[in-house]
N, C-alpha and C positions, 0 to 999 in steps of 0.2 A: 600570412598564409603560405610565402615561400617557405620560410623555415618550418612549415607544419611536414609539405610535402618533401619537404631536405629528409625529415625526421621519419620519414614515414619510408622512404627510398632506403636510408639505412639500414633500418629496423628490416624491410621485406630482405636486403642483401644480407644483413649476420642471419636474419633464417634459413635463406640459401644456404650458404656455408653450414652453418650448425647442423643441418637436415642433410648431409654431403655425407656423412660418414656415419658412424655408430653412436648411438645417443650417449648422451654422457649417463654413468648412474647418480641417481639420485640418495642414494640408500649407498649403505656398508657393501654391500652384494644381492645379489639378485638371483637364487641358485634357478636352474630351469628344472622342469618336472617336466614328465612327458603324459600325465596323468590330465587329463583336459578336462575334467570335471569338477577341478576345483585348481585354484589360485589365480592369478592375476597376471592377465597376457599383454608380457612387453618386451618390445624386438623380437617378435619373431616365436616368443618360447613362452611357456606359461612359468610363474614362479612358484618354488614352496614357501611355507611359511616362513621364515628367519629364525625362530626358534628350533624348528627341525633339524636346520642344515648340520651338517659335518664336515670332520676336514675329510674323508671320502669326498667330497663335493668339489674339490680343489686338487685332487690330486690324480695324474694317468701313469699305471704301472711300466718303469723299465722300456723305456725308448728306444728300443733295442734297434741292430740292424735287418732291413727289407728283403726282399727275397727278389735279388735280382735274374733270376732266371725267366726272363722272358725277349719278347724279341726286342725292347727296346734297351735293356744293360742297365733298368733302374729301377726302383720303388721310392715312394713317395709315402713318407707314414707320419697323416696329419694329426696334430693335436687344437683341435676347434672347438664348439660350443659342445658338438656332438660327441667327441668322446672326453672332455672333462667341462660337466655340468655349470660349476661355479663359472667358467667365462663369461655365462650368459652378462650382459651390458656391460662389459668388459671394456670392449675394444681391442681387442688383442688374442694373437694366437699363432702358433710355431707349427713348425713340421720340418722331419729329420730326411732327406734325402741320400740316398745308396746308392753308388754305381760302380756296376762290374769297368774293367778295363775297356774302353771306347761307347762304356754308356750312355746313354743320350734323355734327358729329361726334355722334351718335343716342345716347339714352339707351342705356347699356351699364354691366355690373361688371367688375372685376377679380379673380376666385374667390382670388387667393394674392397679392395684391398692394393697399400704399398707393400713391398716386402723387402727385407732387408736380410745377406745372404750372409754366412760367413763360412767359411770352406773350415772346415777340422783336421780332413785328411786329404792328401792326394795336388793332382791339380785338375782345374777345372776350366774350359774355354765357356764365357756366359757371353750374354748381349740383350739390348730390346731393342725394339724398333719405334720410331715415336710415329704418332699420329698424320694422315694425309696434308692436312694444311702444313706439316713440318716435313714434306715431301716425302716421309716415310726414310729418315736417317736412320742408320744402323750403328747403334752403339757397342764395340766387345773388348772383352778385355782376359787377360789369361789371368787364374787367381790362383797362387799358392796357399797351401797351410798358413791358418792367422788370418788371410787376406778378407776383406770385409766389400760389397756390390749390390746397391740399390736398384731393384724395378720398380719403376713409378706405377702407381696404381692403371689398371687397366691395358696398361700397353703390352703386346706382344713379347716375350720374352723364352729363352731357353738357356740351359748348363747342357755341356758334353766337356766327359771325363778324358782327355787328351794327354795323363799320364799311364803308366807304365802299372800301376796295381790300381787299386780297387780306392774311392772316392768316396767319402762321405763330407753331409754340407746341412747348415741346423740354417731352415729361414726362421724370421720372424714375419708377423703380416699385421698388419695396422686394422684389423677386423677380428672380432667375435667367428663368423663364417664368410672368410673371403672368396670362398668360393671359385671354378676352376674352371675356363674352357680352352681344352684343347685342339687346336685351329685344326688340324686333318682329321680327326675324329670329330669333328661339329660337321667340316663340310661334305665330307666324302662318305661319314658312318652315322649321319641324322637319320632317327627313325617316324614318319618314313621319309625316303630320301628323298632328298634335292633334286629337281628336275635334270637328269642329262643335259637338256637344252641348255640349260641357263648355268651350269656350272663350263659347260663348254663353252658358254660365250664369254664366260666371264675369266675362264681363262685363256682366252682363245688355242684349245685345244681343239681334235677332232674327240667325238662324242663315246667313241671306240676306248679310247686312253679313261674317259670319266667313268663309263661303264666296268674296264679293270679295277680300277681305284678304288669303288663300291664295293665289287666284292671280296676285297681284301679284309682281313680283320685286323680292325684296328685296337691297337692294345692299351689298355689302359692303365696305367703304372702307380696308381693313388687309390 
């Protein structure tokens, strides 16, 4: 009977894990349709036939550069499930990153996604921050041209461009749609907002500063 429940303890822990990240495909491809009256819904997306699909399906035009004129010195131009179809059960999915000279791509996580950076052009100052039980350590490092830097799924992370011209940077991300939150925009730009009270306490500021911070607009670079 021990060995049933050994067998059984395993079995629920590889579901864990397996159920952790994006399902593996079962099938050649799985194209997603946005058409919800017909095909068959999985991860998230309904599929087309198989027969239908094209290589349209697989392919997103000219990854060109972002229009960094805003107030943060970056754009973020992702390539997901949603703008090429075929990822659907994937696992996988990139985005090309732009920054003017002292651009800033703002501390943000990834909720369903690692991502993995490599710098094209410029130099880049990046870092994450790991988790409270790991006291909240601050990882950074400075990345030249070529230079390659992993954010572990979920945690805290930001790029600022800390050379002399303009920066471009291709992640890659361990999800179909890893999807994006960025920490001063979730807390200070949630609609509707955050209580004063409670973001005041939690940063222990006066209520005055959390009120400014609100009404700022916060920009959103992706």
């Amino acid at each position: 009977m021990k060995v049933v429940y050994f067998i059984f303890a395993l079995l629920a822990l590889a579901c864990s894990i397996a159920f952790s990240y994006d399902p593996s495909p079962l099938q050649d491809f799985c194209v997603a349709i946005n058409d919800t009256r017909s095909g068959v819904f999985v991860n998230g997306k309904f599929c087309k036939d198989l027969k239908l699909a094209t290589a349209e399906d697989f392919f997103f035009p000219g990854l060109g550069p972002g229009n960094t004129l805003n107030p943060l010195g970056s754009k973020v131009t992702p390539v997901t499930v949603n703008e090429i179809l075929g990822l659907n059960t994937l696992g996988i999915s990139l985005a090309r990153i732009d920054f003017a000279p002292k651009g800033l791509n703002p501390p943000h996580t990834h909720p369903r996604g690692t991502e993995i950076l490599v710098v094209v052009e410029g130099t880049l100052y990046v870092g994450f921050v790991t988790s409270n039980q790991d006291n909240n350590r601050l990882f950074t490092k400075v990345l030249n041209k070529g230079d390659v830097f992993v954010f572990p799924i979920g945690l805290i992370h930001f790029q600022q461009n800390v050379g002399y011209g303009n920066a471009v940077a291709i992640a890659a991300l361990s999800s179909q749609n890893p999807g994006v939150i960025t920490i001063a925009n979730a807390v200070f730009g949630s609609y509707p907002p955050i209580s004063d009270e409670v973001l005041a306490k939690a940063f222990q500021v006066d209520k005055n500063l959390i009120d400014y911070l609100q009404k700022q607009f916060w920009s959103n670079n992706s």
